[in-house]
SERO-4910 file (N, C-alpha, C, O; in steps of 0.05 Angstrom, whole numbers):
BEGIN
 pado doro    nc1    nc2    nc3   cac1   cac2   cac3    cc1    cc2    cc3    oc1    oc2    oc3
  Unk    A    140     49   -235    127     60   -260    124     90   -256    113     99   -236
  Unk    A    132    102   -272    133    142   -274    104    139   -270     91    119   -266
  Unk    A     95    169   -274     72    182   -280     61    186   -305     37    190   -309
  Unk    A     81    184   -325     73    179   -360     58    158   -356     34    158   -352
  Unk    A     81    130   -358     76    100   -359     44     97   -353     27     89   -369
  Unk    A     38    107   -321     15    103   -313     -8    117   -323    -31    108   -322
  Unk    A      0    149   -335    -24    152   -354    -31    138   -373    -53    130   -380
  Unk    A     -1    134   -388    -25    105   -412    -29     91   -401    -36     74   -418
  Unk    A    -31     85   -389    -36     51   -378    -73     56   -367    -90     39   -369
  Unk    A    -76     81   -357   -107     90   -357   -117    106   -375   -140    114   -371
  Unk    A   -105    113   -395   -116    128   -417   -140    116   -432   -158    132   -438
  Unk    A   -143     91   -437   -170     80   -442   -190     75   -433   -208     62   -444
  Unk    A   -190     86   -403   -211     74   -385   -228    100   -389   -253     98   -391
  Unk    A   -209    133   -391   -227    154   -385   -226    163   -419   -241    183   -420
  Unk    A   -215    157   -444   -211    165   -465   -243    157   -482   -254    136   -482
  Unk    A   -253    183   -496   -280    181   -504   -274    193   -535   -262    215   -534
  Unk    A   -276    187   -551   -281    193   -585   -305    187   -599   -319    168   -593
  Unk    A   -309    204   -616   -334    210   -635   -329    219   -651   -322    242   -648
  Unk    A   -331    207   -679   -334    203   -700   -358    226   -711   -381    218   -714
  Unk    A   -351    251   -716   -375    268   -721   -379    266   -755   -401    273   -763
  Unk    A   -357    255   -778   -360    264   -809   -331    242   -818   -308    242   -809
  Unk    A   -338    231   -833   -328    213   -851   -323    222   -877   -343    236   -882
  Unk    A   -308    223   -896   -304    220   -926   -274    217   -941   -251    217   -932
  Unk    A   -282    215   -967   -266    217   -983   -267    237  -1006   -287    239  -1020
  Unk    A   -250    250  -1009   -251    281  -1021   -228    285  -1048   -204    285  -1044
  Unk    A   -236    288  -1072   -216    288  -1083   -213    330  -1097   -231    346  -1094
  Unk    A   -201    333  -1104   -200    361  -1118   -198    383  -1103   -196    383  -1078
  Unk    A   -201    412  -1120   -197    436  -1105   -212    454  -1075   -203    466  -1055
  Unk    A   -237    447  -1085   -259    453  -1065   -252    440  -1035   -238    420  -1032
  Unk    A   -261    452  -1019   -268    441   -990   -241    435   -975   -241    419   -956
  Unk    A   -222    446   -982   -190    440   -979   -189    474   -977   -189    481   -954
  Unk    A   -188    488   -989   -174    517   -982   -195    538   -961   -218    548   -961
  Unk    A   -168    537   -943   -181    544   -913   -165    567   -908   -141    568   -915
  Unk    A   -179    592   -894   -161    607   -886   -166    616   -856   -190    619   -852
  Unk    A   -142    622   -823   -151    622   -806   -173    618   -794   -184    634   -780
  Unk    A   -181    591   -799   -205    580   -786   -202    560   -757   -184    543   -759
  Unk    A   -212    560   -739   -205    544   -717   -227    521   -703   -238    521   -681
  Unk    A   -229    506   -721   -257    486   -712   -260    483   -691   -245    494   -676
  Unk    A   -274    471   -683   -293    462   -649   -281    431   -647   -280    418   -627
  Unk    A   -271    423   -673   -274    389   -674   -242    385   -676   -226    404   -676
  Unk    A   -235    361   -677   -211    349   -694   -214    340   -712   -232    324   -715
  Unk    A   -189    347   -745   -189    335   -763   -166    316   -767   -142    322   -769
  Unk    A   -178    292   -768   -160    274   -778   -151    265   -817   -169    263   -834
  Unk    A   -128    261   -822   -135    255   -855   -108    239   -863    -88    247   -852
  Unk    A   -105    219   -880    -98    210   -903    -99    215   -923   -121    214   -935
  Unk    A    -70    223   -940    -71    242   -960    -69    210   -983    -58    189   -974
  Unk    A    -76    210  -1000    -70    189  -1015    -49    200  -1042    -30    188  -1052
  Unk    A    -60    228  -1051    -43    238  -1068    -40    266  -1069    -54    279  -1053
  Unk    A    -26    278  -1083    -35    308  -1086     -8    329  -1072     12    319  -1063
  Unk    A    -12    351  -1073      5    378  -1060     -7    396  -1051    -26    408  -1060
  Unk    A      7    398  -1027     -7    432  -1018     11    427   -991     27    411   -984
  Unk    A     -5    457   -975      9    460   -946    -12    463   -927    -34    464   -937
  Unk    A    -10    465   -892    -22    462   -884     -4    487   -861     20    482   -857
  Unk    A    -14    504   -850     -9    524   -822    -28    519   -810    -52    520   -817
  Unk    A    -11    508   -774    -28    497   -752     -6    517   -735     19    515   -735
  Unk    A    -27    539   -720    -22    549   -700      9    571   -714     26    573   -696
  Unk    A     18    584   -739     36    597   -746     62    581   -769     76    589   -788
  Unk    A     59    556   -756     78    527   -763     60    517   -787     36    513   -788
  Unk    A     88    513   -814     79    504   -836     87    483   -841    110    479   -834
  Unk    A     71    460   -856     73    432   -864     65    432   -890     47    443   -904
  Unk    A     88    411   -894     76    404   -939     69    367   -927     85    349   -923
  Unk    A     42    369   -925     44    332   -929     41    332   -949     37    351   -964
  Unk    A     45    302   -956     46    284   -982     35    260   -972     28    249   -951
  Unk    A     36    257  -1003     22    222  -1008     36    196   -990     60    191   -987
  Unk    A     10    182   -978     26    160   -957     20    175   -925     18    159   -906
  Unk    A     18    195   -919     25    216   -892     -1    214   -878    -21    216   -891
  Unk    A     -2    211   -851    -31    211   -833    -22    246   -824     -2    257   -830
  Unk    A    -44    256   -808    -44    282   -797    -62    282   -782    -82    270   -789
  Unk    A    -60    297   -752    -87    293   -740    -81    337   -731    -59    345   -725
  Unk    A   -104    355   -733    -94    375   -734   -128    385   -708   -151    386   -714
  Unk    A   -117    389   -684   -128    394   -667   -149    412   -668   -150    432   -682
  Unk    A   -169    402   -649   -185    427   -644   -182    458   -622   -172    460   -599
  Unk    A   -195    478   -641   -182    501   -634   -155    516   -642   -147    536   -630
  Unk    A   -142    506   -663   -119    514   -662   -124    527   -690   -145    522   -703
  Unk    A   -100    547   -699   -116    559   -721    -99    549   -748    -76    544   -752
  Unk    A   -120    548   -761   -116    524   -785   -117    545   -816   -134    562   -824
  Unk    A    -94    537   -828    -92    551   -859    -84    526   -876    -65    511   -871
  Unk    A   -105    524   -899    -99    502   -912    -99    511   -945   -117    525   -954
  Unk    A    -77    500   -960    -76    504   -984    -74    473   -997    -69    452   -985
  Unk    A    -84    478  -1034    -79    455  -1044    -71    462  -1071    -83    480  -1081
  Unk    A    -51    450  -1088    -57    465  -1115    -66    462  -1136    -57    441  -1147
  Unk    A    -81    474  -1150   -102    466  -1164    -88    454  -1195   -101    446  -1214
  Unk    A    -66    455  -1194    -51    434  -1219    -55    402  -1200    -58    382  -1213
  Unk    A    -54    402  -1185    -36    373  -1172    -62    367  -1133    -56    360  -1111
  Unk    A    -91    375  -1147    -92    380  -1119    -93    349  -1100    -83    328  -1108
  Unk    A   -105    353  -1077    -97    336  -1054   -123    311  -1064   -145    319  -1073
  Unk    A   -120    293  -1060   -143    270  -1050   -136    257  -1026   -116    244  -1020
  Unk    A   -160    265  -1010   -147    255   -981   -175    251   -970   -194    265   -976
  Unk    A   -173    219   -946   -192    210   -931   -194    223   -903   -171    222   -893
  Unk    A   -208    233   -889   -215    255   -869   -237    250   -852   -255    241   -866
  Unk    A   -244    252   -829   -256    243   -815   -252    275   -791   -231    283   -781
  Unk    A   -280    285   -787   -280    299   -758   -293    281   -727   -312    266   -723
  Unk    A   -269    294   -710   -280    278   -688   -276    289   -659   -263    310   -660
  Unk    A   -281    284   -642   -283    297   -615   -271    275   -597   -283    253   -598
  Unk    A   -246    278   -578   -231    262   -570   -221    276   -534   -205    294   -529
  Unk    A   -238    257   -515   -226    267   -497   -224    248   -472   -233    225   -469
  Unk    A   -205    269   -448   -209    242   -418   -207    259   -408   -193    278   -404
  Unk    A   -233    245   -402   -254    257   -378   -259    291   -387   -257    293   -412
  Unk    A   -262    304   -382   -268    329   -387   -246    349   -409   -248    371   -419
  Unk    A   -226    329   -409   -197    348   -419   -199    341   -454   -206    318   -457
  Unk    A   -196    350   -470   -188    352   -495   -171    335   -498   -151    344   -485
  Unk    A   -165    308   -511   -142    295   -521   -125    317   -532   -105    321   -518
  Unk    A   -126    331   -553   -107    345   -567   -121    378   -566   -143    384   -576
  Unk    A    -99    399   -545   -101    418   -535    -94    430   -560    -80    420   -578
  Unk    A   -112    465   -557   -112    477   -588    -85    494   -586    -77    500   -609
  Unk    A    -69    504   -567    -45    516   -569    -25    491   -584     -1    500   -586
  Unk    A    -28    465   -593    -11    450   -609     -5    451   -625    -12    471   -638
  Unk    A     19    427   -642     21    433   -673      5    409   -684    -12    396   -671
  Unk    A     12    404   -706     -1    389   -727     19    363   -726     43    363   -732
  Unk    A      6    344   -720     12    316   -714     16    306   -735     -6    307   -746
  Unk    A     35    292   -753     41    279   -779     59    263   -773     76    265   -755
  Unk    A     51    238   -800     72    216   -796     63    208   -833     44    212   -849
  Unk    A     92    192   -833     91    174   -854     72    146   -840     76    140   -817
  Unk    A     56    135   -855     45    104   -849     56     90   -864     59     88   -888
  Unk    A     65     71   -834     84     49   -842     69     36   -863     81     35   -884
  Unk    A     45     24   -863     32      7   -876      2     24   -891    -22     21   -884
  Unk    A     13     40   -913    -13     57   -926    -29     46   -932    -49     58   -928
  Unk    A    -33     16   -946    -45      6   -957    -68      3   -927    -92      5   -927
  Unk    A    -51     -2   -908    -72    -19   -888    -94      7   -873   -117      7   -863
  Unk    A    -70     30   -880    -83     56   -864   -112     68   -884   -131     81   -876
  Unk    A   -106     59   -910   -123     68   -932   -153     50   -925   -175     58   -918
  Unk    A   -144     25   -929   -165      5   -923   -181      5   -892   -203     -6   -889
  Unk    A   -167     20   -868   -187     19   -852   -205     50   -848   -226     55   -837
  Unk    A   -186     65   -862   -204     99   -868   -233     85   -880   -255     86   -869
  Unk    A   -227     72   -906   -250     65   -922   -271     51   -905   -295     56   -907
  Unk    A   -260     29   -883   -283     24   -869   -299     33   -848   -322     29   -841
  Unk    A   -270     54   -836   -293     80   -828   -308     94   -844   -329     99   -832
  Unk    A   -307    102   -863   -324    122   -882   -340     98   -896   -350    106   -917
  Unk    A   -346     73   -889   -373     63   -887   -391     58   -880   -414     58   -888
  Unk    A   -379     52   -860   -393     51   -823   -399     80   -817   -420     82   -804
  Unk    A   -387    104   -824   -415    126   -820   -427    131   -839   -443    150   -837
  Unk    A   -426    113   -870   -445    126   -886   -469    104   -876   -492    112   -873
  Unk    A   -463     78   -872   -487     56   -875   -501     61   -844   -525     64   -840
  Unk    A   -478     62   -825   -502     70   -800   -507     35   -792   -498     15   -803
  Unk    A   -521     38   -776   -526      2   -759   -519     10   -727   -506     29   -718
  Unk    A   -537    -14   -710   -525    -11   -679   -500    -14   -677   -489     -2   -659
  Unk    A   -483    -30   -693   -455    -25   -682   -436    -11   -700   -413    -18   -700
  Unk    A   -446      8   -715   -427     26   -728   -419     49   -717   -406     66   -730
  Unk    A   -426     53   -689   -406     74   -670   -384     48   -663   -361     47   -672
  Unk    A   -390     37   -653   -369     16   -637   -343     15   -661   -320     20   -655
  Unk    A   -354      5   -695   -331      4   -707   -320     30   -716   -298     32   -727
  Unk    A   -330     44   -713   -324     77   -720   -301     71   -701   -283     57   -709
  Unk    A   -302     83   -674   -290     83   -651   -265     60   -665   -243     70   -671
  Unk    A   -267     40   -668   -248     20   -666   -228     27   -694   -205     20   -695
  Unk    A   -240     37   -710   -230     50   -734   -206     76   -727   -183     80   -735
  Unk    A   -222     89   -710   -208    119   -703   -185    123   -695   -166    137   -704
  Unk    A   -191    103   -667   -172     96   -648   -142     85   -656   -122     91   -644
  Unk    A   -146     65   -683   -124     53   -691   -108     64   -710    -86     57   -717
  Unk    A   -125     85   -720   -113    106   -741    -96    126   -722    -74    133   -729
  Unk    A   -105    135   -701    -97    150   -683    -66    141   -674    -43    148   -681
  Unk    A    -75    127   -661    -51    100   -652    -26    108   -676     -7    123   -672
  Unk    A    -34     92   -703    -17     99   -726      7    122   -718     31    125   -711
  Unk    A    -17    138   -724     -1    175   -733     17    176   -710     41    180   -715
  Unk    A     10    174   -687     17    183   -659     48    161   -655     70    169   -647
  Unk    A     43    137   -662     68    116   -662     90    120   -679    115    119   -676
  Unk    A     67    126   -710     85    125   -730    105    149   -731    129    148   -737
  Unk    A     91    170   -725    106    199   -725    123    204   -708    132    227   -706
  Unk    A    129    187   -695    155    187   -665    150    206   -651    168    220   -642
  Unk    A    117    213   -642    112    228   -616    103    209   -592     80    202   -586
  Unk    A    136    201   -577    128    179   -560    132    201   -532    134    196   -508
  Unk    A    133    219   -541    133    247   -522    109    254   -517    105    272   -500
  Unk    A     90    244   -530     56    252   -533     50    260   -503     54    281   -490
  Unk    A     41    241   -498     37    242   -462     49    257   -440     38    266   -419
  Unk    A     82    259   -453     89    279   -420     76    307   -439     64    321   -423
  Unk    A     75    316   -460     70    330   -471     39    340   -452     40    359   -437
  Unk    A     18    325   -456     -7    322   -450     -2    324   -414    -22    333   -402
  Unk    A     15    319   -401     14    314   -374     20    342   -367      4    354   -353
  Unk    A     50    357   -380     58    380   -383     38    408   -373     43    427   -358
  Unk    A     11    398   -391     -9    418   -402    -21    426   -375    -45    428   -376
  Unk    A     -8    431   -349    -16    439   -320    -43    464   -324    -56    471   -304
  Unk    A    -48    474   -346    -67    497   -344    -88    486   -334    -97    493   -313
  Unk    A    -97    467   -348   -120    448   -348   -129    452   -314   -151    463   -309
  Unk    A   -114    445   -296   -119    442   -267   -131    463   -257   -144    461   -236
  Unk    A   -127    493   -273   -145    513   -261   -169    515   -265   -183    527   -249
  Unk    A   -177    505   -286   -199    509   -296   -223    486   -280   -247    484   -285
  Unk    A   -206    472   -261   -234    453   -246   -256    460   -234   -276    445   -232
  Unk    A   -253    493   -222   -277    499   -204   -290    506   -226   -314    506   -223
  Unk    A   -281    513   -253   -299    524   -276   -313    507   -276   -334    507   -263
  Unk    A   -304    485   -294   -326    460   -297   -334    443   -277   -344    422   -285
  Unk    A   -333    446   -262   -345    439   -235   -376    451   -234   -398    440   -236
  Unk    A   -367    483   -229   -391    504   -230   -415    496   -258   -440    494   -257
  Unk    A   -400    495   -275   -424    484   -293   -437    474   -296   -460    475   -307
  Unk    A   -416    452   -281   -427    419   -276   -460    420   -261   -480    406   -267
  Unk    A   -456    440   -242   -478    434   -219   -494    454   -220   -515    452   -208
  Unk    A   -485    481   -239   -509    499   -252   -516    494   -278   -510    513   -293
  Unk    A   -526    479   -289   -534    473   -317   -562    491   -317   -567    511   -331
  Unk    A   -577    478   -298   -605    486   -297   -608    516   -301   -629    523   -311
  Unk    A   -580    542   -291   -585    571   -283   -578    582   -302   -561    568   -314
  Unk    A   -581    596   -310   -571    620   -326   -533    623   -317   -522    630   -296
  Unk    A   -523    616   -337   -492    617   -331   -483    638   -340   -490    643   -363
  Unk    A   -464    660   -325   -446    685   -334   -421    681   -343   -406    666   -330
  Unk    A   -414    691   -364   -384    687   -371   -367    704   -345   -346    694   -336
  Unk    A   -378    730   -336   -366    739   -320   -359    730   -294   -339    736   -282
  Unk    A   -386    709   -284   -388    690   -256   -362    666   -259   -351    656   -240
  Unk    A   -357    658   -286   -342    637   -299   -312    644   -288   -296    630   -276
  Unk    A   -313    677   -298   -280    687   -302   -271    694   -275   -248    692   -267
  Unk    A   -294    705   -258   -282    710   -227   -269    683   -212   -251    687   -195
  Unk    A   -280    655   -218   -268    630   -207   -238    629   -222   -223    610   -218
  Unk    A   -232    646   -234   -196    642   -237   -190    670   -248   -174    675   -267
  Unk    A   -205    691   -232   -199    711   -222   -180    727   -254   -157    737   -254
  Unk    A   -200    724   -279   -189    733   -296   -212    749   -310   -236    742   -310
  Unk    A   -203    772   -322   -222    795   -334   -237    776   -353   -227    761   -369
  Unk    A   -262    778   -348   -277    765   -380   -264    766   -404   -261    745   -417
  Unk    A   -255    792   -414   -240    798   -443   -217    768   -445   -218    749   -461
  Unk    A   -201    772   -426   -181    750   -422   -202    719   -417   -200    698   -431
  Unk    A   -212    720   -405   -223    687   -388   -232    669   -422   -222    648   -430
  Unk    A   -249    683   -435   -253    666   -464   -234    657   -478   -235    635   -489
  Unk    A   -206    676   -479   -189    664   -499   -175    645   -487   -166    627   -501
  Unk    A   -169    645   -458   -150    627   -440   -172    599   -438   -164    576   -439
  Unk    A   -203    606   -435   -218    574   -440   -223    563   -463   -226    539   -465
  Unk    A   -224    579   -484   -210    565   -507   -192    555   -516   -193    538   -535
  Unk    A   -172    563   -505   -133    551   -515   -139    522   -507   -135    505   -524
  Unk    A   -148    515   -484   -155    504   -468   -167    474   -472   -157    451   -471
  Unk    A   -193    482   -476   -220    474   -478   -221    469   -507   -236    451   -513
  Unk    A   -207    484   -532   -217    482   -561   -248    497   -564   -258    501   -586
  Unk    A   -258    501   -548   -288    516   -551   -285    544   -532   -268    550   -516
  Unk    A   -305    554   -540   -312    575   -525   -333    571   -500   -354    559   -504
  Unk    A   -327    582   -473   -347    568   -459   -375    569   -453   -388    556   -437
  Unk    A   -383    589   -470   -412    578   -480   -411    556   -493   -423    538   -482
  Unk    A   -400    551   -512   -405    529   -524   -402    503   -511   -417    483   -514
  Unk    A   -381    507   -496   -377    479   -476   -398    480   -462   -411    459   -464
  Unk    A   -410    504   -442   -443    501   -435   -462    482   -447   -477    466   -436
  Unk    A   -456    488   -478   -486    486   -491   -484    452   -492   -505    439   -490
  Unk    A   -461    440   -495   -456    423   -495   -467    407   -480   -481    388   -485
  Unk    A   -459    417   -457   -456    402   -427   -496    399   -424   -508    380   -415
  Unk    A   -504    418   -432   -532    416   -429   -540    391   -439   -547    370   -429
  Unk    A   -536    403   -474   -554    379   -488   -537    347   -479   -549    327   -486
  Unk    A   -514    343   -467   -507    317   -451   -527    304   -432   -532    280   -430
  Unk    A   -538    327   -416   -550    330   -399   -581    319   -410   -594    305   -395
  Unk    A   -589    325   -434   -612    332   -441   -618    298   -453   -638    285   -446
  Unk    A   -597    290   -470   -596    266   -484   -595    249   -454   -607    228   -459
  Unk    A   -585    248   -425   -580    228   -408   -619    225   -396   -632    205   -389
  Unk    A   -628    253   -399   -660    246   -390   -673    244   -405   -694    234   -398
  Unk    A   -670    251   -436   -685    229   -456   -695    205   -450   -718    195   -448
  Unk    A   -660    195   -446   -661    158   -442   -669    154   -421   -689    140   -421
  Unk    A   -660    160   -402   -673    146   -372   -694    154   -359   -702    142   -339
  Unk    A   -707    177   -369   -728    189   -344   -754    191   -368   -753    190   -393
  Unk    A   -775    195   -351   -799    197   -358   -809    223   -375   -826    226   -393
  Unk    A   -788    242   -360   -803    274   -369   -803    284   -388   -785    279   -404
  Unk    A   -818    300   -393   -841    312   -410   -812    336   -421   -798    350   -407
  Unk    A   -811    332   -456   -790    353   -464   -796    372   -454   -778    382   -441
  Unk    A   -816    384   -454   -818    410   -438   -810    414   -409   -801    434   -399
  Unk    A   -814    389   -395   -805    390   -361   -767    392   -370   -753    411   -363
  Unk    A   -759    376   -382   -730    366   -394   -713    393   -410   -689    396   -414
  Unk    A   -732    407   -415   -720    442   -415   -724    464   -394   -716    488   -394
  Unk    A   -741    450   -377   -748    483   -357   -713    464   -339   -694    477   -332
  Unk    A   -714    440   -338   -699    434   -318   -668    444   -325   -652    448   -307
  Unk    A   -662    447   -351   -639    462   -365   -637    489   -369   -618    501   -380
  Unk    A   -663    501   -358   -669    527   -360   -679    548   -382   -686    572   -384
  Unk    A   -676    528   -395   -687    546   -426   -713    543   -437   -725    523   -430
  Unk    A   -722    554   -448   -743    556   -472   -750    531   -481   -731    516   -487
  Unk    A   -774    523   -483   -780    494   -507   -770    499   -527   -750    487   -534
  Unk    A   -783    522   -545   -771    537   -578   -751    529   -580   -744    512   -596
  Unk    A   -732    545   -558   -697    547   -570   -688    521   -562   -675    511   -580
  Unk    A   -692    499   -530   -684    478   -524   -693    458   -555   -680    437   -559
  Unk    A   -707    463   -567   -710    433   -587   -695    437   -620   -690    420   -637
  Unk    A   -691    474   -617   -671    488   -631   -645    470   -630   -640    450   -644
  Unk    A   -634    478   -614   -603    472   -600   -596    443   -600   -575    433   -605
  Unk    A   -625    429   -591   -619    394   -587   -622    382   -619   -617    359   -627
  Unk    A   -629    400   -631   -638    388   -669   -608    387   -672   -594    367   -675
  Unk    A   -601    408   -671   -581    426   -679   -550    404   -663   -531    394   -675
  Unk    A   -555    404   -646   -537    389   -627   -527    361   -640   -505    355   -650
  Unk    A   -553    345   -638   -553    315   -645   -568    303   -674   -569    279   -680
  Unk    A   -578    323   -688   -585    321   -708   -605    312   -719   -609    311   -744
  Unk    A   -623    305   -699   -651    298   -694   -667    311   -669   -653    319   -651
  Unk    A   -693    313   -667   -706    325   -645   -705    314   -623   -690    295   -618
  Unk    A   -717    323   -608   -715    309   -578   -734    285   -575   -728    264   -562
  Unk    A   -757    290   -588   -767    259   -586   -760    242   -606   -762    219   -598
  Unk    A   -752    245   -630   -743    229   -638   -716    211   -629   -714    187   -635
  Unk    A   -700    222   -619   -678    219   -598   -693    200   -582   -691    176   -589
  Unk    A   -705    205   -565   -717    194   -550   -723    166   -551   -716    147   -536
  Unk    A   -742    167   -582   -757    140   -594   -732    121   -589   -730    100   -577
  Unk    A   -712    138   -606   -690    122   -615   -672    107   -592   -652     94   -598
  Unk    A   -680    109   -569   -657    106   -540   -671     87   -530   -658     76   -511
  Unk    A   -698     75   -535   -719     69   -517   -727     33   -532   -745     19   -522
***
């Protein structure tokens, strides 16, 4: 068995998705985008409509019937036209193994015809129920939703190159003592410049190369890594939000800021909710 073969073959063990926004969208609004580069991935099903889409310089006309999954970080120009515009099902989400980004932002824009629209239409819709209704197991079907839409685009679109593609992406390997270092300074005050000396690159340069990368900037991957951090002692430990921010280093103020902000509820309510 190659080294491909055997990455899929463990791609599900370390592969993590999240379902951050669900809908269905019909008309001009909320479709015309200019050089913007999200934090997230967008996934979508166009059901009808015209327009174009520039991922990373590279232009696409989907149409009706077509899945697309258009990475995070990469820079995104979206048109629709307002005689004929798009209706399309869309979902943002965050997709990765182990620390790595499923879909790296130096990429293009992933499209396929669906073999079976009807079936691809019908399970969007039951994702974009399952995050409007909410329930204990509407991450689980989210997830199970995502994954098979994913699957779709990725099968249907004849990127069976996906993987060496993803294996290819050797940058990734430098960046371990980075996130390593993070890993085990959460608690300290982190330097972008302490960041850029572990791969011995000028700060100016170190952000845009951990972005291409990463899809975030590495503060942001910080901020992340915290409130991960923050949500794991919610649930399991005893301490006092205030102990649960000196231990992340920050402020109560801004720590219940960032964790609102983060997960969409406060820290104790988070809390209630884990317990």
């Amino acid at each position: 068995m190659n080294e491909i073969d055997q990455l899929a073959g463990r791609l599900p063990e370390s592969l993590t998705v999240t379902v951050t926004h669900a809908q269905l969208r019909s008309g001009f609004p909320g479709w015309n985008r200019t050089e913007l580069a999200p934090s997230f991935n967008r996934l979508y099903f166009i059901a009808e409509g015209e327009g174009s889409v520039i991922i990373n310089g590279e232009t696409y006309y989907p149409r009706s019937g077509q899945l697309m999954i258009m990475p995070a970080g990469s820079s995104q120009t979206t048109f629709t036209n307002p005689e004929n515009p798009y209706t399309r099902y869309f979902c943002h989400f965050d997709a990765q193994v182990g620390e790595w980004p499923l879909f790296h932002a130096s990429s293009k824009l992933y499209i396929s015809d669906a073999g079976n629209p009807e079936e691809v239409q019908a399970t969007f819709e039951e994702l974009i129920h399952q995050f409007q209704s909410g329930g204990p197991f509407a991450g689980l079907r989210m997830q199970a939703c995502l994954l098979n839409l994913l699957a779709c685009c990725l099968e249907e679109g004849g990127y069976h190159d996906y993987l060496k593609d993803y294996m290819q992406f050797t940058e990734r390997n430098k960046l371990n003592d980075v996130l390593r270092y993070i890993q085990e300074h959460l608690h300290e005050p982190i330097e972008i410049e302490t960041l850029a000396d572990l791969v011995h690159l000028h700060p100016n340069y170190f952000i845009p190369y951990f972005k291409k990368i990463m899809g975030v900037t590495p503060m942001h991957y910080v901020q992340r890594k915290r409130m991960e951090e923050a949500k794991r002692l919610l649930t399991y430990t005893d301490d006092s939000i205030a102990d649960i921010a000196d231990r992340l280093g920050m402020q109560l103020a801004h720590f219940s800021r960032q964790f609102k902000s983060h997960a969409g509820i406060s820290p104790t309510a988070y809390r209630a909710c884990t317990r």
